[in-house]
Each structure stands twice: as structure tokens, then as C-alpha cells.
C-alpha positions in Angstrom: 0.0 0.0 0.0 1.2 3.5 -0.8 0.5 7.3 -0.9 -0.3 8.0 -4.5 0.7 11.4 -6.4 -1.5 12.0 -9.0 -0.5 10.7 -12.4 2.7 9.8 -11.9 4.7 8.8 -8.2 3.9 7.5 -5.3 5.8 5.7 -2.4 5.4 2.5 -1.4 6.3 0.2 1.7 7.7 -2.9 0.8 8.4 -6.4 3.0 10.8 -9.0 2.1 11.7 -12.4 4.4 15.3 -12.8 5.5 15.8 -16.5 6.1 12.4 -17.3 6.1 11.4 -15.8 9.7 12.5 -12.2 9.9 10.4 -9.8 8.1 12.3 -6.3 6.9 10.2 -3.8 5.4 11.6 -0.8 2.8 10.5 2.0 0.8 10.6 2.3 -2.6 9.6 4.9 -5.7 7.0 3.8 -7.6 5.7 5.1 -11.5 2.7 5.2 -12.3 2.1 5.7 -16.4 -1.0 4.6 -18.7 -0.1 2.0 -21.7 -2.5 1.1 -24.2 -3.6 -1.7 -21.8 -4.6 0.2 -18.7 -2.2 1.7 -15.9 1.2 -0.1 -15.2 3.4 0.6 -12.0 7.0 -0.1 -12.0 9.9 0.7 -9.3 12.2 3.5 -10.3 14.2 3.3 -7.1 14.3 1.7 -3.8 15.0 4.3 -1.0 15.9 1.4 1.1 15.0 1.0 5.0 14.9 4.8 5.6 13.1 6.1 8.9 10.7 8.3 7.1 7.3 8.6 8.9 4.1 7.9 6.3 2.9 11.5 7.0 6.3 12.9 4.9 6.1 10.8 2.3 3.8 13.0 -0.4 6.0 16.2 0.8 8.9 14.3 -0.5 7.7 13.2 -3.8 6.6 16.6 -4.1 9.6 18.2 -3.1 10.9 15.4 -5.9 8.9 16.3 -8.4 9.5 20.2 -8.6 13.1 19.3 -8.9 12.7 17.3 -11.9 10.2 19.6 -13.6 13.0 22.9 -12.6 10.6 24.0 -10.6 11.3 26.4 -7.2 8.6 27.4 -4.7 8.5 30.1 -2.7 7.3 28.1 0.3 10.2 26.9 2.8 10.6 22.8 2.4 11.3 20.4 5.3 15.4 20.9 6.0 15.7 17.1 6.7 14.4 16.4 3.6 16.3 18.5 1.7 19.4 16.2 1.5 16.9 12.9 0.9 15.2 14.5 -2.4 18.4 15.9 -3.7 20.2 12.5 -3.4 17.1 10.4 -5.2 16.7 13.2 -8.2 20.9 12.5 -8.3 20.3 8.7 -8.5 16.8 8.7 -11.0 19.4 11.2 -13.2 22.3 8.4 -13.3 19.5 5.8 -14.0 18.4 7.7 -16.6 15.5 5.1 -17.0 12.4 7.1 -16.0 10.2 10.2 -17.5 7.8 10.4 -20.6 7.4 7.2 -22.3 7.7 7.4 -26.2 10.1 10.1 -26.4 13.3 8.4 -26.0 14.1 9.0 -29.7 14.1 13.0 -29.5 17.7 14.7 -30.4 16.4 17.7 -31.3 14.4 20.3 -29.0 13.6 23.8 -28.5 14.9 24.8 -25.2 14.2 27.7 -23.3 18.3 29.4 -22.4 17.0 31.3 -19.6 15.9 28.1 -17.7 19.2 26.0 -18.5 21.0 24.7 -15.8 24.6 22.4 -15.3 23.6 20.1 -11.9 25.3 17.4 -9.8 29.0 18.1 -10.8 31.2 14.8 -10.1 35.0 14.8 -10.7 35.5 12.7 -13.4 39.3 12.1 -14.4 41.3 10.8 -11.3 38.6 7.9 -10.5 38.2 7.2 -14.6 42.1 6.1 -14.2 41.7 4.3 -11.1 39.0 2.3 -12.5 40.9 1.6 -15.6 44.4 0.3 -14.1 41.5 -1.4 -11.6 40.3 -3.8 -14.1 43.8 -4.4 -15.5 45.2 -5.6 -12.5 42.4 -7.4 -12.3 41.8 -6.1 -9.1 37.7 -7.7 -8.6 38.7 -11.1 -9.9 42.0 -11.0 -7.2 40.2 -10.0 -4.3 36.9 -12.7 -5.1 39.4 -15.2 -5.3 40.9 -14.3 -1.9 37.3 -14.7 -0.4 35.9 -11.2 -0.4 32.3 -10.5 -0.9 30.9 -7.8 -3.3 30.0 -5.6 -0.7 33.8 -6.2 0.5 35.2 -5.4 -3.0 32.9 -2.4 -3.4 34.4 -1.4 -0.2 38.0 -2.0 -1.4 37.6 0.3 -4.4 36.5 2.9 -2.4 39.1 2.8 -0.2 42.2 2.2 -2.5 40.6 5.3 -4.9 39.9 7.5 -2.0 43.6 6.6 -0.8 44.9 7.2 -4.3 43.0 10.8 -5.0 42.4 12.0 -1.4 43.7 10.3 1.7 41.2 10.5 4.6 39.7 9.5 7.2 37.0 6.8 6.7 34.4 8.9 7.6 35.6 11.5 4.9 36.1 9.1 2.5 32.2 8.2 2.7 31.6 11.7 2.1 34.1 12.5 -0.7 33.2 9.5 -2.6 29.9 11.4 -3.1 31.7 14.0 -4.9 33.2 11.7 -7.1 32.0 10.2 -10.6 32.6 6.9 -9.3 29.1 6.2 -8.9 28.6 7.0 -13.0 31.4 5.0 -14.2 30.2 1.9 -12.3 26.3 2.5 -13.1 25.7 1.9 -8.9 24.7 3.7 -6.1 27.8 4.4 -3.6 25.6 6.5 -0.8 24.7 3.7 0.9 28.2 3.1 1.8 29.1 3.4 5.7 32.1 4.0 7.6 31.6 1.2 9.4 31.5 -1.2 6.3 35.1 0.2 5.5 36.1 -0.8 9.0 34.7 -3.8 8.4 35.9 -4.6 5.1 39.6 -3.2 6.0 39.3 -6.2 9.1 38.8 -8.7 6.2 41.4 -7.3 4.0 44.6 -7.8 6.0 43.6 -11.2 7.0 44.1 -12.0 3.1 47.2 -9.6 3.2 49.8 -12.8 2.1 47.7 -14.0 -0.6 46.5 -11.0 -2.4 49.9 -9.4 -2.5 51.3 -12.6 -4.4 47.8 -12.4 -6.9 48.3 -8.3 -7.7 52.7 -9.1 -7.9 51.6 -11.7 -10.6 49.1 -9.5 -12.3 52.1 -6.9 -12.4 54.5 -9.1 -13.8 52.1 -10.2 -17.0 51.6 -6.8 -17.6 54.7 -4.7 -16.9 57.5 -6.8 -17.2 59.2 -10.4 -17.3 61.3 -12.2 -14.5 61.7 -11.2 -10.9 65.5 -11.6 -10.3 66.6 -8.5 -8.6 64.6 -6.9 -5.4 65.5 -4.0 -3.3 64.7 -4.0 0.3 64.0 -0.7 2.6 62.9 -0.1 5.7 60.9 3.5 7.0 58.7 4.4 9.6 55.5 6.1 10.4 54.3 7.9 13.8 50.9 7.4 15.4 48.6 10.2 17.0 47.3 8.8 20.6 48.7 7.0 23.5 48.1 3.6 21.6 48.1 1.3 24.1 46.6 -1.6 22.8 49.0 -1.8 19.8 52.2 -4.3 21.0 53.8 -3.1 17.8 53.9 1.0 18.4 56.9 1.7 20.4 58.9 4.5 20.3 62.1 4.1 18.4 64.4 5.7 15.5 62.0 8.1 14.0 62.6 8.8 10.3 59.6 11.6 10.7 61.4 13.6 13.1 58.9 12.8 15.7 60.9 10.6 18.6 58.2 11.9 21.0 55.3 9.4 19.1 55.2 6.0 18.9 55.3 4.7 15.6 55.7 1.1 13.5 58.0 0.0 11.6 57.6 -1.0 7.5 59.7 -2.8 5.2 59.3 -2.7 1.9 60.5 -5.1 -1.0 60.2 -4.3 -4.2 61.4 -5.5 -7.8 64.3 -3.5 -10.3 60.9 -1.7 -11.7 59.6 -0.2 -8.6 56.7 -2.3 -7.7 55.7 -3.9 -5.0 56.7 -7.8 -4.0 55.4 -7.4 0.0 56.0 -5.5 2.8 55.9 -6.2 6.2 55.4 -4.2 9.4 57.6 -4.4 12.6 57.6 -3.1 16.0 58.4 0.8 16.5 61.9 -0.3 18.1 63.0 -2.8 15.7 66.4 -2.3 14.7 67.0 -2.4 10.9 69.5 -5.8 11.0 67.1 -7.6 12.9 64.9 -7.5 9.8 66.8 -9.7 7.0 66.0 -12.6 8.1 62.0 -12.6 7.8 62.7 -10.6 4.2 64.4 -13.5 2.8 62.1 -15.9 4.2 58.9 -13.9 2.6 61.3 -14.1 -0.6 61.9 -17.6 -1.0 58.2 -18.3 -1.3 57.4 -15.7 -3.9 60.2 -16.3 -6.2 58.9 -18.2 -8.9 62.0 -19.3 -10.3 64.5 -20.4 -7.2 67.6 -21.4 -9.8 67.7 -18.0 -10.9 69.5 -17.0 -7.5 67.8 -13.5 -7.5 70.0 -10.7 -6.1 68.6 -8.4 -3.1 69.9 -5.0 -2.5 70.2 -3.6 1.0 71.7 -0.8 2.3 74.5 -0.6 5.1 72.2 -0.5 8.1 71.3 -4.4 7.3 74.5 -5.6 5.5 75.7 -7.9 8.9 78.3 -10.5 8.4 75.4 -12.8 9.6 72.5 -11.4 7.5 74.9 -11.8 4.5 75.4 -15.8 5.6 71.8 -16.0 5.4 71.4 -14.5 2.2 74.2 -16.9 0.7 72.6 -19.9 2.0 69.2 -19.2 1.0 70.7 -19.7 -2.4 70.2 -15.7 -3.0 72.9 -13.1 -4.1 73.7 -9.4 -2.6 74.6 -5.9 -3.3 75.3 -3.8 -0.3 76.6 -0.8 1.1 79.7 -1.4 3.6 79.5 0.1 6.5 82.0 3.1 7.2 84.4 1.2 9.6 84.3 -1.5 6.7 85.2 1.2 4.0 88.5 2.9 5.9 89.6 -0.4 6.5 90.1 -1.1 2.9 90.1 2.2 1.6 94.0 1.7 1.6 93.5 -0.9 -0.5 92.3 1.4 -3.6 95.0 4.0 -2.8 96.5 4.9 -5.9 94.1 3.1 -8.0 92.5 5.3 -10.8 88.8 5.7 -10.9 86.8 5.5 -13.8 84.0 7.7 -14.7 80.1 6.0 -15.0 77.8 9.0 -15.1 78.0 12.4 -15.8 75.7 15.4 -14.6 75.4 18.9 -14.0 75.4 18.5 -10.3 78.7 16.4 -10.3 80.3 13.2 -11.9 80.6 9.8 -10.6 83.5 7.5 -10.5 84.3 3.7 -9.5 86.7 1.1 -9.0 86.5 -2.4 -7.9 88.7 -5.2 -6.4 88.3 -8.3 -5.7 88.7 -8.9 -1.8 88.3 -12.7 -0.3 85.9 -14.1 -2.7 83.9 -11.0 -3.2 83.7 -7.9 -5.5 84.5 -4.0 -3.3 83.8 -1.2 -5.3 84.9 2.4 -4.5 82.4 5.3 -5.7 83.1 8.7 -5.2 80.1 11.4 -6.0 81.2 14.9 -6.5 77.7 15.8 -5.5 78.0 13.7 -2.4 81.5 15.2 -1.6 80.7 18.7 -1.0 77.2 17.2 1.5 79.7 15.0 3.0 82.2 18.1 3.6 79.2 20.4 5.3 78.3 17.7 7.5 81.8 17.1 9.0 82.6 20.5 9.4 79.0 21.1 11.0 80.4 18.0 13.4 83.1 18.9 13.7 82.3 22.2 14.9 80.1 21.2 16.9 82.4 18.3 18.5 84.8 20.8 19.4 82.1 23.8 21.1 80.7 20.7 23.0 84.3 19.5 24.8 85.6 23.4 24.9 82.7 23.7 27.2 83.3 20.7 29.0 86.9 21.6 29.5 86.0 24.6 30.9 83.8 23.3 33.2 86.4 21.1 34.6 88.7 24.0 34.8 86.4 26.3 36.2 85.8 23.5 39.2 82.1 22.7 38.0 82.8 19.4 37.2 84.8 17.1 39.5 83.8 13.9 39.5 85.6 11.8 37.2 82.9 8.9 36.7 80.9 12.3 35.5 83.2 13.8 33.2 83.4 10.1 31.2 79.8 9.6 30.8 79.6 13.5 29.6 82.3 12.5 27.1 80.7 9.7 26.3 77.3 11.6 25.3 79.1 14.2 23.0 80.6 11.4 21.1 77.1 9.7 20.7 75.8 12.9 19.4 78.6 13.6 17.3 79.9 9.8 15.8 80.4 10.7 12.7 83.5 12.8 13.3 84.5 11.5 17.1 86.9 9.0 15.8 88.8 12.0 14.2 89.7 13.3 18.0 92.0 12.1 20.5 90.0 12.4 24.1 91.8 11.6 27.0 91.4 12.3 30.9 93.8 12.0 33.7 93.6 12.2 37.4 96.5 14.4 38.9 96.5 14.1 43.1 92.5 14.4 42.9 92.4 17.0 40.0 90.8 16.1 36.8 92.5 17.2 33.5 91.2 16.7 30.0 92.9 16.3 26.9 91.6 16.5 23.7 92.7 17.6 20.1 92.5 16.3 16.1 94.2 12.7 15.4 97.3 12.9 13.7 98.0 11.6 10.3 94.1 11.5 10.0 93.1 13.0 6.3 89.7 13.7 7.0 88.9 15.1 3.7 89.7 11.8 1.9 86.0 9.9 3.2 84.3 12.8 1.9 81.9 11.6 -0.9 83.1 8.3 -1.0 81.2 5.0 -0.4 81.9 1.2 -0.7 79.5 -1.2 -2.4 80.5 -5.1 -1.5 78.4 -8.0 -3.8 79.4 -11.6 -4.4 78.2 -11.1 -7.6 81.5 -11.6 -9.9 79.3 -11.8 -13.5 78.9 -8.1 -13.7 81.1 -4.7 -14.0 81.8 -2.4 -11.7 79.7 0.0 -13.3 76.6 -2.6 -13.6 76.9 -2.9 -9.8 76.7 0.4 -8.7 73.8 0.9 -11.3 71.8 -1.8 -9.6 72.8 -0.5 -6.1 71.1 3.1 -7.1 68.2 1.1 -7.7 67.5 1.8 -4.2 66.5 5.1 -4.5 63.2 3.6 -5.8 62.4 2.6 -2.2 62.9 5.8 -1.0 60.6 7.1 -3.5 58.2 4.5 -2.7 58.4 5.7 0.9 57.8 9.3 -0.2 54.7 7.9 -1.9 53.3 6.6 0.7 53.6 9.4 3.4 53.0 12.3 1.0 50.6 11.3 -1.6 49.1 7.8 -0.2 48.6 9.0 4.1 50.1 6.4 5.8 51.2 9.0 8.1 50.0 9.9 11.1 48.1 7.2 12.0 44.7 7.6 14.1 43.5 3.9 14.1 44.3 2.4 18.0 44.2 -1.4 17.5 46.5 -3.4 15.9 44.5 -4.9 13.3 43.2 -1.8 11.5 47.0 0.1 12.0 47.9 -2.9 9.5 44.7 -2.6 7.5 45.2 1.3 6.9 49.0 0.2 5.9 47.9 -2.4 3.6 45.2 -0.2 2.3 48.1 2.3 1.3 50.5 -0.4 0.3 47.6 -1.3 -2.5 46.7 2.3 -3.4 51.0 2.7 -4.3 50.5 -0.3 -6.5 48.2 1.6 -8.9 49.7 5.2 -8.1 53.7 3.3 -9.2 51.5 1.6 -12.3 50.3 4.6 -14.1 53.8 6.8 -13.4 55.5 3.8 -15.2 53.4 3.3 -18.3 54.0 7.1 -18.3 57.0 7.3 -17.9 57.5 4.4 -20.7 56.1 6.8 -23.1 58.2 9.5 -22.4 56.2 11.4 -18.9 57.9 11.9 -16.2 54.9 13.4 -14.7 53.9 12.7 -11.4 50.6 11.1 -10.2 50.1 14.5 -8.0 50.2 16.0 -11.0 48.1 14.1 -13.5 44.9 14.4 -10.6 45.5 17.6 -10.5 45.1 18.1 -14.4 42.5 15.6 -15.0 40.7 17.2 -11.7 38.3 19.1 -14.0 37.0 16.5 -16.2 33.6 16.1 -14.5 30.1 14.2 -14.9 27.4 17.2 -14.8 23.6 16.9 -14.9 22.3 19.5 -17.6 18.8 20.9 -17.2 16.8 21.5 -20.2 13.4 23.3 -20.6 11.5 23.3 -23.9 10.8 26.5 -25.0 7.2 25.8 -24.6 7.0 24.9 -21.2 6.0 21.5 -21.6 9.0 19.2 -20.9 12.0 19.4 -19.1 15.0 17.4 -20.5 17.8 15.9 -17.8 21.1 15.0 -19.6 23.6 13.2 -17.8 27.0 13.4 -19.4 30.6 14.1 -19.2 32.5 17.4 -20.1 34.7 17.1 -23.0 38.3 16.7 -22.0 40.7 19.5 -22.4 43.5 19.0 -24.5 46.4 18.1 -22.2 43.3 15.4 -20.7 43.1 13.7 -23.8 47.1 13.3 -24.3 47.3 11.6 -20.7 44.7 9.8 -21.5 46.0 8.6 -24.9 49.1 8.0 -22.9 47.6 6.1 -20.5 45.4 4.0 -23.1 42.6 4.9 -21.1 39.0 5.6 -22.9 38.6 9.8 -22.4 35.0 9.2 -22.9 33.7 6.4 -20.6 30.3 7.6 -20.0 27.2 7.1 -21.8 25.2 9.7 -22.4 21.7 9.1 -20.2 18.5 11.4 -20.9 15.0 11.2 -18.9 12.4 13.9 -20.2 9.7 15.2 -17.9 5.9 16.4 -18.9 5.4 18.6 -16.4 1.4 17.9 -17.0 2.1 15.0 -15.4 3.3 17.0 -12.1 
């Protein structure tokens, strides 16, 4: 039974069975139109289960119906309607499958300028990519496979987008997905969608976190490239806002944000020569950086598809143990790694003398290499002009600094401030903490004469401080490649560190809000997947000849848009509601091209009004 508007709408209340004992009821919008066999009824839309007492229901079909026919009033309508009519004359406009039968046909009509309108504007060109490099990674058919409803995947799309376009909250992201056109390309209704579903779903998601990464890595490697044999492996951080207390892994640790007074967690990152993603893996806030190799190689072993080709990892200095190495070797793997600086002076005599050779030239400085082969393994030297003169500023800013900090102590000893012996160590012992990079440089001594503390303290001798500057050793027991080839995979690294950027800048991993464990992973993983499709369109850009960024691209295709246009004839009669999208700019359609991506993906949808029949 329903409240009927004359000729045309009316809602009804509908009841359905949910497992053959509980009865829910919902509301739906109902036509009414004449065929030449009597009156017929049929459901434009369901409004779903709604809390809308019966007495409100012909003020909204009104309140419908004027908005269809372009017609104001000068009477005030209900304000909690307001939001109600203007989403269900959004939704029969996307439909496009109601209005006056028998004109379907019409091209042509007479329209009245004064009374056109534009309506509903959706942004268009960031979710149109999204949803294309979605169905090439396959993205539905991976996550269905891993278990996932289509409520869950609906859910995942919404989230990876919203992560790729405009990281938010999930309450925001319910909100902005409003504003976007994803609801046009996909021909559904995304306002139903609650922040609580996305909790939900993102619970699901990182239960599947193992499996889905190894379906999306193999959808990658059919698309963008062949074999997996080299893979660089990182490490970053990310902070946390809150006291997170139920979270074993946010502890406060070496903070890569600059922000030692939050906890944070720990992720590692491993990814193949092209940039994309193998796994990651997340770690306690206080893990130390060596202590992570061994569960790398491990998740390494099982996705390498071809074991015999002993695929090479590259990890930098902070990792590169005499034990992590062992591990690597007997895993069957090979490595290219950065010594660490006590490593490099020790052989550093050893290339004394030795001309280096030149491997890349550019306006910020050139850089050279040699290489020797030391006990079974390949060293090579580098030396980056543009690294020298960093490398010079920092140990002058030391050593500066090294110098101010025992002048004061000495001083203080001096001046009778500072007595105790036991003291005046530990105090020496803090200022070479804070300043190891050039302590080793200085000679620090103490002496007790008949209960008087002296200190002494002054450059090494013999030390050529200025020959470290810029230079760096790479060590590999790879002996099939050149020196040059070596260090050119080493750089490789830098890729990580661009990853990481990704992530905190563009994709918000950082801070984190979420206080238990399990959605802190899901809001990583959720990221994690967003960079997947962010690093897919930058390299099919970049291997046509964009260097573009993905920042950049949104922000270009920002203002290709899906907009409602309002048509009146010019005789009053009708009222004609198009539903299309804007014509892309010039600089759209080249990305597009670029991007093989369709720059018109949305049908054209038209319902026509008689306003007789309101």
C-alpha cells in the first residue's frame, strides 16, 4: 500500500523475508504511467529502509517532483528532507530510466536558455584512471578469489581510490566519494556506503594480506615486465597520534619523521628493479633495521617463482651484517650492499693509488668507481662529486660542533664545575654519541693528577679527513657483472625511497589515528595497495616518455567532470535531464592517450519530464 501522487509517483512500503522468519520492510519509488492496456506501475528506485514517517512521504515526492520539472517554490521545504530529495533526483538522473514514455528517440528540442541549468558536478578524471588500471590488475577477480564479498570489494575500491585521490579518514572518505564520478562509471549507487563497512571490510582485508599481494605481484609481472630476479629492500617508519596502548607493535624508536616523541611502526618494503611492489611487512616501533633480513628472505623464498635463478637483493648498510649476508648466501640468494663506514676505511688503503673510472656524468657532479676483488667478493669504491661537497658540510657542521661541545666541558672542569671523574666520562661519552660521525677524528683523554681532573683533547694525527668525503663502498658476491653494472643496480634503491615518499605524502600512511593493531595494518595495507596503482600509471608514463607525477596528473584531469544539464523546452511543456561528461581538455586527452585509457567512458543518459504529469 502507498501514498499516490496524482499521475505519476507515489511511495510505497515494501516487506521481504530474510531467512524465512524475519520480516524487513523498505520503501521504494514507484511510477505510475498509462499503456495502451490500462495503468502499469513499476519501481524506479528503492530508498531502502529509511526512517521516514508515512505523514512525509507526499511532501517528498513533491519536493521530488519540482526538482525534476526545474521548478522552485516560494514556500520553505522540510530541512531534513532536503538532502533525501536531492540524493534520489541524483540517482533517477544516473539511472536515466524514467520520465515520458515514447520520447526516448528525441535529439532535437527547443529549449528555453533562460531556464538551462549544469547540476550534480562529479569529478571525473582521477577515478576514470583508477578504475581503468583497476580492471587491469584485475583487481575484482584477485580479491573474489581471496574470499571477499561484493560488498567487500565495493568497499575496497572505495578505499584504495579515496587513498589514491584524497587520503582521509574513513568517515571522509564516505563523504568525498559522493563528490566523485565513481558512482557514473560503475552505473551503482555508492551512498549507501558506511564508515563502518570500510572498518569492516579493511578487518577482512589484512587477513588476506599474504595471498592478495602474491595475486596483484603476478598480475604486475604479466603486464609490466618479465622475470623477478633482482629486489630491493628498505625499511621507514610512520608515527601514530594517541597514547596507543593496545598496539604491541607501536613503540617508540628511530624516528625517520622527526617525531621521537610518538610511537610509531616499523615497515619494510621489498620491491622488484621496476619499482613495484613484492610485500611489505610491518615491525615493531623499536626494531632495529638488522634484525629485519631474516624474515625478508624468508617472505622471498616463497614468492620467487624461479629459485635457480638466485635472485639478487639490494640492501643498504644499516642491514649488511656478516650474519644477514650468511643467510642471504645460503638461502641460495645473491647481494649488493653498502659497507658500513668502519668496513670502508679499513680497505680504503687498498684502492689508494688506483684510478677511478668515470660512470655518469651530470650537471650536479660526476661519478666515479673502481672495484677489487677482496676474499671471494667484489668492493667497489664510488666517489660522488655531488656527495663530496654534503659530505664536507656535514663534517665540518660535526666537527664544529664536537669541538664547542668538549671546549665547554673543558672549561667546566677547569672552572671546578665538574669534578667527578665517573661524570666527566659519561659526559664524554654523550658528546661522542651525538657527534659519531666525526668523534673518531679526536683524541680524548682524561687524567687524574692528586685528585684533580685534567682533559685532553685535540684532532688525530695523520688523520686525512677530507679523503671519506663523498666516497662510499659497495660489496656484492656477484662476480658476472662490471663495476659500473653494480653500482647501477645499487642506485636502484633510490626507488624505495621514493616509494616511501609515496606513501607518506601522496598515499597517508602518516600519522596514524586507528588504536588497535589490526586496523594500524589494514590502513598500511590499504596504502600499500593504493601505491601499486599510483607506481602503475607513473610507469606506463613514464614508458612513453612522462615523467609526470601522479600528483600532477589528478590535478590536471581534476576538471573532467560528470554534470547533470537541465533543459526546458521552449514551450513549457517538458523538461529534458542529460547526464553526461564534459569534453576533456586537450592536455586530458594526451594523458589519457598515454595512458590508453577511454577519455569518454560515460554514456550519455537522458530522462524527459511532462510537467502535465506533475
Amino acid at each position: 500500500m502507498g501514498l499516490c501522487y496524482p499521475g505519476l509517483m507515489f511511495i510505497r512500503e515494501t516487506y521481504k523475508k530474510i531467512g524465512g522468519e524475519k520480516r524487513y520492510s523498505y520503501l521504494t519509488l514507484v511510477e505510475s504511467f498509462l499503456t495502451p492496456k490500462g495503468p502499469r506501475q513499476r519501481v524506479i528506485l528503492s530508498l531502502g529502509n529509511i526512517e521516514l514517517p508515512k505523514k512525509f512521504w507526499p511532501t517528498l515526492v513533491e519536493m521530488i517532483g519540482r526538482r525534476l520539472a526545474g521548478q522552485g517554490t516560494m514556500l520553505p521545504e522540510p530541512k531534513k528532507l532536503l538532502p533525501l530529495a536531492d540524493r534520489v533526483v541524483e540517482r533517477i538522473r544516473r539511472k536515466g530510466k524514467f520520465g515520458a514514455r515514447g520520447e526516448d528517440g528525441v535529439e532535437e528540442v527547443q529549449a528555453r536558455i533562460s531556464g538551462i541549468q549544469v547540476e550534480e558536478p562529479r569529478v571525473l578524471g582521477p577515478v576514470h584512471v583508477a578504475e581503468h588500471f583497476w580492471n587491469a590488475l584485475k583487481m575484482g577477480a584477485v580479491l573474489k578469489e581471496c574470499g571477499l564479498s561484493g560488498k567487500d570489494i565495493l568497499c575496497a575500491k572505495i578505499e584504495i581510490f579515496g587513498r589514491l585521490i584524497a587520503p582521509m579518514s574513513e568517515n571522509a572518505t564516505v563523504k568525498w566519494v559522493e563528490r566523485m564520478a565513481l558512482g557514473d562509471l560503475m552505473g551503482e549507487d555508492l551512498s549507501g556506503v558506511r564508515r563502518d563497512a570500510l572498518y569492516r571490510f579493511s578487518d577482512k582485508l589484512i587477513k588476506q594480506k599474504e595471498r592478495i599481494e602474491g595475486l596483484v605481484a603476478e598480475k604486475e609481472a604479466s603486464l609490466f615486465r618479465g622475470g623477478d630476479t633482482i629486489y630491493l629492500y628498505d625499511l621507514t617508519s610512520t608515527y601514530f597520534e594517541g597514547l596507543q596502548e593496545k598496539n604491541p607493535k607501536a613503540r617508540r624508536g628511530h624516528s625517520r619523521d622527526g617525531r621521537p616523541d610518538c610511537k610509531q611502526i616499523v615497515v619494510g618494503l621489498i620491491l622488484d628493479r621496476e619499482g613495484f611492489v613484492k610485500a611489505h611487512e610491518l615491525y615493531e616501533g623499536n626494531r632495529q633495521d638488522i634484525t629485519t633480513v631474516e624474515s625478508l628472505v624468508t617472505k622471498l623464498q616463497g614468492r620467487v617463482q624461479d629459485p635457480s635463478s638466485h635472485p639478487t637483493v639490494i640492501i643498504d648498510r644499516g642491514m649488511a651484517s656478516e650474519e644477514n649476508l650468511r643467510q642471504i648466501r645460503e638461502r641460495g640468494m645473491r647481494y649488493i650492499v653498502a659497507a658500513r663506514q668502519t668496513e670502508r676505511d679499513k680497505y680504503l688503503e687498498v684502492f689508494e693509488g688506483v684510478p677511478l673510472r668515470e660512470v655518469e656524468k651530470k650537471s650536479k657532479g660526476t661519478i666515479k668507481v673502481v672495484g677489487k676483488e677482496i676474499n671471494g667478493e667484489v668492493y667497489i669504491l664510488c666517489r660522488s662529486e655531488q656527495r663530496e661537497s654534503k659530505d664536507r658540510a656535514i663534517r665540518e657542521r660535526f666537527q664544529k660542533r664536537i669541538e664547542e661541545a668538549l671546549g665547554r666541558l673543558q672549561r667546566a672542569i677547569e672552572g671546578g664545575k665538574l669534578k667527578d671523574l665517573k661524570k666527566i666520562e659519561q659526559r664524554i661519552g654523550r658528546i661522542k654519541e651525538r657527534n659519531h660521525r666525526v668523534s673518531r677524528y679526536y683524541r680524548i683523554e682524561t687524567n687524574e693528577v692528586n685528585g684533580v681532573v685534567h682533559l685532553l683533547w685535540g684532532p688525530k694525527e695523520g688523520t686525512e679527513r677530507e679523503r671519506y668525503d663523498g666516497t662510499y663502498l659497495l660489496r656484492t658476491n656477484r662476480q658476472d657483472l662490471q663495476e659500473e653494472e653494480i653500482w647501477r643496480l645499487y642506485i636502484l634503491l633510490t626507488r624505495v625511497e621514493r616509494a616511501f615518499r609515496n606513501l607518506k605524502t601522496d598515499l597517508g600512511i602518516r600519522p596514524i589515528h586507528h588504536q588497535k593493531e589490526l586496523r594500524v595494518d589494514g590502513h598500511i595495507f590499504i596504502s600499500v595497495l593504493a601505491y601499486h596503482f599510483l607506481h602503475a600509471i607513473e610507469h606506463t608514463l613514464r614508458s612513453r616518455g612522462d615523467r609526470r607525477s601522479w600528483h600532477t596528473i589528478k590535478q590536471i584531469l581534476g576538471t573532467h567532470q560528470v554534470v547533470t544539464v537541465v533543459l526546458p523546452d521552449a514551450d513549457g511543456q517538458h523538461v529534458h535531464h542529460v547526464r553526461l561528461a564534459t569534453e576533456p581538455e586537450a592536455e586530458q586527452k594526451e594523458i589519457y592517450e598515454k595512458l590508453r585509457v577511454n577519455p569518454r567512458p560515460i554514456t550519455r543518459k537522458r530522462i524527459t519530464i511532462k510537467k502535465e504529469d506533475l
